[in-house]
N, C-alpha and C positions, 0 to 999 in steps of 0.2 A: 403690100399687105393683102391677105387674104381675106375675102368677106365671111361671114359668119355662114353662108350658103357655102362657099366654098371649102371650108373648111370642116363641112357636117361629116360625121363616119361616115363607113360603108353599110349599106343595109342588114339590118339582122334579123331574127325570129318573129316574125305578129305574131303576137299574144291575140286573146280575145278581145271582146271590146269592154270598156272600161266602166264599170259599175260598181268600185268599194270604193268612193270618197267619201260616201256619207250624209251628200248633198242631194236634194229634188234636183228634180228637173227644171227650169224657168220655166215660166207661158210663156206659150208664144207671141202674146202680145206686147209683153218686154222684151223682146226683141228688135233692135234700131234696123228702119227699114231700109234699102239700099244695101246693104252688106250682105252682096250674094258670091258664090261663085268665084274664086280669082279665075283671070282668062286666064287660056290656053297661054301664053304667052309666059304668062309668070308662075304655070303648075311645076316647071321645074324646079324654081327656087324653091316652091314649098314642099315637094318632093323632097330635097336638102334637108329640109328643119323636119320633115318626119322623121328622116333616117336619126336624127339625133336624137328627137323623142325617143324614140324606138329604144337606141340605145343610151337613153337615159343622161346625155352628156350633160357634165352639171358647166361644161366650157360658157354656153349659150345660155344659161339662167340669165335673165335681166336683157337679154340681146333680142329675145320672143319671147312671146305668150302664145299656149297654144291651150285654145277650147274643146268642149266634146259634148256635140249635139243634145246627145244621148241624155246626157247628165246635168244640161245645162250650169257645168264649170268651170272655170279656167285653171289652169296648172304652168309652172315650170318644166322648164324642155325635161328637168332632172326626176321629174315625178316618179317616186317610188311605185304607183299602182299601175295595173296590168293596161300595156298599151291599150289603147283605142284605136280603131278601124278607121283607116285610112280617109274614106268616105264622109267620116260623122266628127273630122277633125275640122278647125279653122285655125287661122293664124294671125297674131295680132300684134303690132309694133310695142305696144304700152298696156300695162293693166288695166288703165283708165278706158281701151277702147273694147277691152273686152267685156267689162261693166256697162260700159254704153250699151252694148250690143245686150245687157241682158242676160251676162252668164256672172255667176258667183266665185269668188275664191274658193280654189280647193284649201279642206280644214287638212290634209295629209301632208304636202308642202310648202304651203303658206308662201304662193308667189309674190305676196307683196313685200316680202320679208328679202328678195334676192339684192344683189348690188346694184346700182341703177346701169344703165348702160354705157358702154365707153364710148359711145360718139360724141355725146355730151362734154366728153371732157375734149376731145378732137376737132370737132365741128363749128368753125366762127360765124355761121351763115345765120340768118335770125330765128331759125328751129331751134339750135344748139343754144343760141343763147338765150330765146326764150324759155327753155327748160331749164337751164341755168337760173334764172329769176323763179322760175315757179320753184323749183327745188327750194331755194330760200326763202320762202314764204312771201313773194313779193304779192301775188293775186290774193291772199289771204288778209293781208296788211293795206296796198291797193287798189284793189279788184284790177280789172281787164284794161281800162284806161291808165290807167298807172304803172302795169305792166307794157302797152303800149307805147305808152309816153318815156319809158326808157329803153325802148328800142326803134325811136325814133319811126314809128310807123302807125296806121290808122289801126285801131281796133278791129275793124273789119278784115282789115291782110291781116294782121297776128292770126284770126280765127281760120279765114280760109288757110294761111299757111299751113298750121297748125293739124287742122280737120283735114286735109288732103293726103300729108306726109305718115302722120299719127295714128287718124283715125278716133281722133278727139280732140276738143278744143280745150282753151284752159283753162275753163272755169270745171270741165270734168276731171283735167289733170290733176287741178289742185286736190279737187271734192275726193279723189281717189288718195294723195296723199294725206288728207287729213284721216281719213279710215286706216288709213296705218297706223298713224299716229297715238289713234283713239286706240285701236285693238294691241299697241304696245304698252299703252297706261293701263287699260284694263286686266291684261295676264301679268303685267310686274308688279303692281304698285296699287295698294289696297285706298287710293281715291276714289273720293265719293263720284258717282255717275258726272252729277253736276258739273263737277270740277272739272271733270275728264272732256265733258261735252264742249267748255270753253277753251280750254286746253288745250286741243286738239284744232282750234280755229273754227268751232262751227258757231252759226250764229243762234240759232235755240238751242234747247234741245230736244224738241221736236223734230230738227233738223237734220242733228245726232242721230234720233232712234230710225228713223227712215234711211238711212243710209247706213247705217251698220248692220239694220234689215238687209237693206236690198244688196251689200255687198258681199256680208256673208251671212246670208241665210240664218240667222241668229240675234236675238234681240241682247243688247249688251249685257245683261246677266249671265245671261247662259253662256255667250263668248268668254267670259271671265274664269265661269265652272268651268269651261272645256280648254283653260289654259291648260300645256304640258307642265310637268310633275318641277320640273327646275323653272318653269317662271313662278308656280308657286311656290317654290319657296325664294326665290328671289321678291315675290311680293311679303314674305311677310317682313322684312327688313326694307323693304323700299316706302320711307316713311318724307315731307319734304326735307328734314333735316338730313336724314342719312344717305338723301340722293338718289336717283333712278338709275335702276341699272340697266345695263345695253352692250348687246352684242353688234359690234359695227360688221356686216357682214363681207368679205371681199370674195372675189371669185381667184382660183388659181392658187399658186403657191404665193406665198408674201415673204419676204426677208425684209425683217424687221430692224432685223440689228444697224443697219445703216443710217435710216429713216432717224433709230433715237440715238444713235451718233450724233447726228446734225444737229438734232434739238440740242442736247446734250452743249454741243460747242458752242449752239448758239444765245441758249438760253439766256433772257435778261432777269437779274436780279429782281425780284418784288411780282413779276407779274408769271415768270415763270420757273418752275423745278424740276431736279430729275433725281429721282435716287433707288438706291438699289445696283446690287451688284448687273454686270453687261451678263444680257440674256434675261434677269428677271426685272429688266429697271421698271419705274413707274412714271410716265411722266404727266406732270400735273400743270395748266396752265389758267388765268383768268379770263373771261370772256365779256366783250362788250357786245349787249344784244338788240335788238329792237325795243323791247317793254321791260328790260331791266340788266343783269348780269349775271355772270357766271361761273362754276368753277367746275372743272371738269378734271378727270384722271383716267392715264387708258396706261394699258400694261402692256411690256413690251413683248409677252410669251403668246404668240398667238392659238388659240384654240380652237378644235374643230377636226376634221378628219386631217391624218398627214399623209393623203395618199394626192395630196396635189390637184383634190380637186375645189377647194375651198375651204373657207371656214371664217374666224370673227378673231378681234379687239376687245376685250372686256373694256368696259368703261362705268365711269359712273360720274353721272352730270347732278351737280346742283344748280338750281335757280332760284332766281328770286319771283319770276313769274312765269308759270309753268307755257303760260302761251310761244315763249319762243323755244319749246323744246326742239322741234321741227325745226328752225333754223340753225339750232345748235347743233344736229346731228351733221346735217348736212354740210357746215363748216369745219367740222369734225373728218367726217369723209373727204375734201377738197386738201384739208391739211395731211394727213396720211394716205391718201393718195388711191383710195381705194374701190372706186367705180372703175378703176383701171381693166383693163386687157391682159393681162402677161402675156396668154399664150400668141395674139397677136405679133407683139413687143419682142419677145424673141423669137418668136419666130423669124422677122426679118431681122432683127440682129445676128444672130445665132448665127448665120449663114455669109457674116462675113468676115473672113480672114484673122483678121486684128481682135473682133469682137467676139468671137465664138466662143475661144476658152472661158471669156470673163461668163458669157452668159450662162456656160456651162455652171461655173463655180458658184454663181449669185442668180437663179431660176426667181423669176418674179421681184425684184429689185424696181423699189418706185421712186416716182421721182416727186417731192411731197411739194406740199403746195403750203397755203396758209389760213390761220382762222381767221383774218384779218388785214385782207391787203393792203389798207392806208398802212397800218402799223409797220407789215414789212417793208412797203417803200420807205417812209422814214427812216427803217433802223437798216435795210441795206443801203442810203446815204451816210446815216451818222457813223454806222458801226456800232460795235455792243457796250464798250466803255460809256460813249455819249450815250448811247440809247438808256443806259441805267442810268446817266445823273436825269435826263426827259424826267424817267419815272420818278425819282424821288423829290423832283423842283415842281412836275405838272400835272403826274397822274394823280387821277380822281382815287383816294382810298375808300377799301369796301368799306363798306359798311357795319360786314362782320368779316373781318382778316381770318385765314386758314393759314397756320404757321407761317413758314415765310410769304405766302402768297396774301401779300396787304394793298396792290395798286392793281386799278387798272391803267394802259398806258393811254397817256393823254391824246386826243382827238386834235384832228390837224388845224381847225380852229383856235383853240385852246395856245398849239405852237406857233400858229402864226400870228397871232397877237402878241404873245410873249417874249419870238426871239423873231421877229422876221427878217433877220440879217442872214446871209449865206447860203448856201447850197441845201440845207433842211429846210431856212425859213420859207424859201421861193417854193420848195414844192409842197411844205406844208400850206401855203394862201394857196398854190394851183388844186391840190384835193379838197380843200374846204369852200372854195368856189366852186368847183367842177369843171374846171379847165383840164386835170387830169382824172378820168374817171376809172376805176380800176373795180367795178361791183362786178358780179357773176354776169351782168349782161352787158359790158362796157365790150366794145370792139376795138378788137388788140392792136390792130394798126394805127387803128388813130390813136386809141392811149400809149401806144412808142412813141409814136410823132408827139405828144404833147410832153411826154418824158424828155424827147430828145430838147424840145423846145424851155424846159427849165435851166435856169445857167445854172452852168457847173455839172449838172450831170450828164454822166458818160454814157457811151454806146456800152459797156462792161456791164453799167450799173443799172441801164434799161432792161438789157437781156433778161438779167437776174427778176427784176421786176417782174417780166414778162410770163418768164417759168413759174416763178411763185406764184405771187400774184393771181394771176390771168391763168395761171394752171395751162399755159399752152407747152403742150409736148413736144414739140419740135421746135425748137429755139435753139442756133448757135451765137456764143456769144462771138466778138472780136478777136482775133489771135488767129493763130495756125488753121489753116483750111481743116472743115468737118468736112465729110465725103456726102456728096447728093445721095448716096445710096443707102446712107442712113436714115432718109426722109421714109415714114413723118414722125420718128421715134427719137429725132437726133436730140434732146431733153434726158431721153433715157439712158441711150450712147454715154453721153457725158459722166452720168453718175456710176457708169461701168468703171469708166476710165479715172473716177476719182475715188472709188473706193477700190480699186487695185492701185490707188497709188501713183496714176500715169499721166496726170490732166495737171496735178497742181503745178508741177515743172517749168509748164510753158506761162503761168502766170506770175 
């Protein structure tokens, strides 16, 4: 696989340097000290990610951030406005570190708005997982010891980890996602500040207004007036009844049609549905969240430019308490699959024999994950018939039912009380203990090893966990040799090979 340096265009035109975003300049004294200069050593790679700025690649949105002295603000590599000067650029792993440093969101591309980055979804080392837990509102719900404490490390290495690789630690990562969060309620959704400020995870909101300050240059009213022309009117119907609306964004091309295939087949009666003809289906499921529930619906027509360089998921989430919005997006995006790579993903595929037609045929094809990993391991044990009588003997019903969507599906506590007999009961007590742990920051090796250690379950039916689940990309299950040269995509390999038809055979 190619890195994101390696893969930057060829150099093209400098423009002048970059003065329409709209934004002051920072002082200098918001500026975080020690971030000067990459050495000589690493001007190449950044060399790389100009040439992409330069040419505008929307491949590397969410993969850098890149700043501009001048202007004091940060942008997407895809930024529509007139390059900036080589000189007066900086380069930054995360949004959060380019905030540290002092530099603002640009209001033209709105980098917080891009796909998060695909290492996250690649990466099992405790970076990757700890951004996994921050992405799910783990430091928000928490804080830093709690985030710690399930990644089996002291608070002090999560931070130095974190601050070394990043360029921020998590209590900026988080403070950085909650500003998205806020400036997505404020341009859709005609909630009062108040709301928004708790909403969003902050703790005042006083908290709220200095940080919506200082990240984008704008005190939250005025961010609200300066929403674009389609978030207002997406706010005037974005009421709590009617639901939030959201654009899940992905990078690359996306084929969808597969993805609600799956659901489609897999769907469980009560907690989830699909309808609509293939190509416009809707699919709609129930969610269990931190501080309440959920119901969500995303559309299978994805929209957005179709020239393959990106675009979005219509969805629209209701909750019962708006504080886990943030975590429901982001289970949203693990289930559809869409901090992903494509062009990585095919790229090494594409290039091998067997696999090139298919990737030809299906450009961007993911491999989906779940909103709710206990649930999947459960229902890839029992299967879908048992998983719907689960639901109608244990699931918890809403509160307020949305046509057929009347349960949530029951909690592995709940099933291991009730049936602890058998192959469901064993690994329903091992996830409601945490003998098996399968959260955004749970380490995949050891939760096979505690799969494998449930009686009854199979090496087949680990895998499966594994991929969903644990969203790891490269999982082969048991059966016919996968090729090492499918590594570290062999997760996506598979679903090539099961939607042309050619996998199910050997099982």
């Amino acid at each position: 696989m190619k890195t994101a340096e390696q893969r930057a265009p060829e150099d093209s035109k400098v423009h002048g340097d970059s003065k329409v975003h709209g934004n002051t300049r920072a002082p200098e004294h918001t500026r975080a000290p020690g971030n000067t200069r990459a050495p000589e050593s690493s001007r190449a790679h950044e060399d790389s990610k100009y040439a992409a700025v330069r040419s505008r690649d929307a491949r590397f949105d969410g993969a850098f951030f890149f700043a501009v002295e001048t202007t004091g603000i940060y942008c997407r590599p895809s930024c529509p406005a007139v390059t900036p000067k080589r000189h007066n650029v900086r380069f930054y792993a995360t949004a959060a570190a380019a905030q540290v440093s002092g530099f603002r969101a640009c209001r033209r591309c709105r980098p917080d708005a891009v796909p998060g980055s695909a290492d996250w979804n690649v990466r099992a080392d405790v970076v990757g997982r700890a951004m996994r837990l921050i992405g799910d509102g783990v430091v928000d719900r928490e804080g830093v010891a709690g985030l710690a404490g399930r990644l089996g490390y002291s608070a002090r290495h999560v931070q130095r980890q974190l601050t070394a690789e990043l360029g921020a630690g998590p209590v900026a990562l988080a403070r950085a996602q909650r500003a998205h969060t806020a400036r997505v309620l404020l341009q859709t959704t005609g909630l009062p500040v108040t709301e928004i400020a708790f909403a969003s995870g902050f703790a005042s909101v006083r908290q709220f207004n200095d940080t919506v300050r200082a990240v984008y240059a704008a005190t939250p009213s005025a961010l609200r007036a300066a929403a674009p022309a389609r978030d207002r009117a997406s706010r005037r119907s974005a009421t709590p009844s009617a639901g939030i609306p959201l654009r899940l964004a992905h990078r690359g091309p996306y084929r969808s049609g597969p993805v609600f295939d799956l659901l489609q087949q897999e769907a469980v009666a009560g907690v989830e549905e699909m309808s609509g003809p293939p190509g416009h289906r809707v699919y709609r499921r129930t969610l269990r969240l931190p501080y309440g529930t959920g119901i969500v619906a995303v559309d299978e027509r994805p929209g957005g430019p179709r020239t393959g360089s990106g675009g979005w998921l219509a969805a629209r989430l209701h909750l019962t308490d708006l504080r886990d919005l943030t975590t429901a997006v982001q289970r949203l995006r693990r289930l559809f699959d869409l901090d992903a790579d494509p062009y990585a993903v095919d790229e090494r595929l594409g290039a091998d024999p067997r696999l090139g037609p298919l990737v030809a045929a299906r450009p961007g094809l993911r491999s989906p994950g779940t909103a709710d990993p206990d649930e999947l391991a459960v229902r890839a044990v029992a299967g879908r018939a048992e998983a719907e009588r689960l639901v109608r003997r244990y699931g918890k019903t809403l509160d307020a039912p949305c046509g057929t969507l009347t349960h949530l599906f029951p909690e592995p506590a709940v099933l291991a009380g009730a049936e602890p007999h058998g192959t469901p009961g064993a690994l329903a007590a091992a996830l409601a203990d945490g003998t098996v742990r399968l959260d955004p920051g749970a380490d995949r090796d050891d939760a096979e090893r505690a799969l494998l250690a449930v009686p009854g379950l199979d090496a087949r039916t680990a895998a499966v966990v594994r991929t969903r689940a644990l969203g790891d990309p490269d999982v082969a299950p048991p059966g016919p040799a996968v090729p090492d040269t499918w590594r570290p995509w062999r997760s996506y390999a598979l679903n090539h090979l099961r939607a042309a038809g050619e996998w199910e055979q050997h099982r």
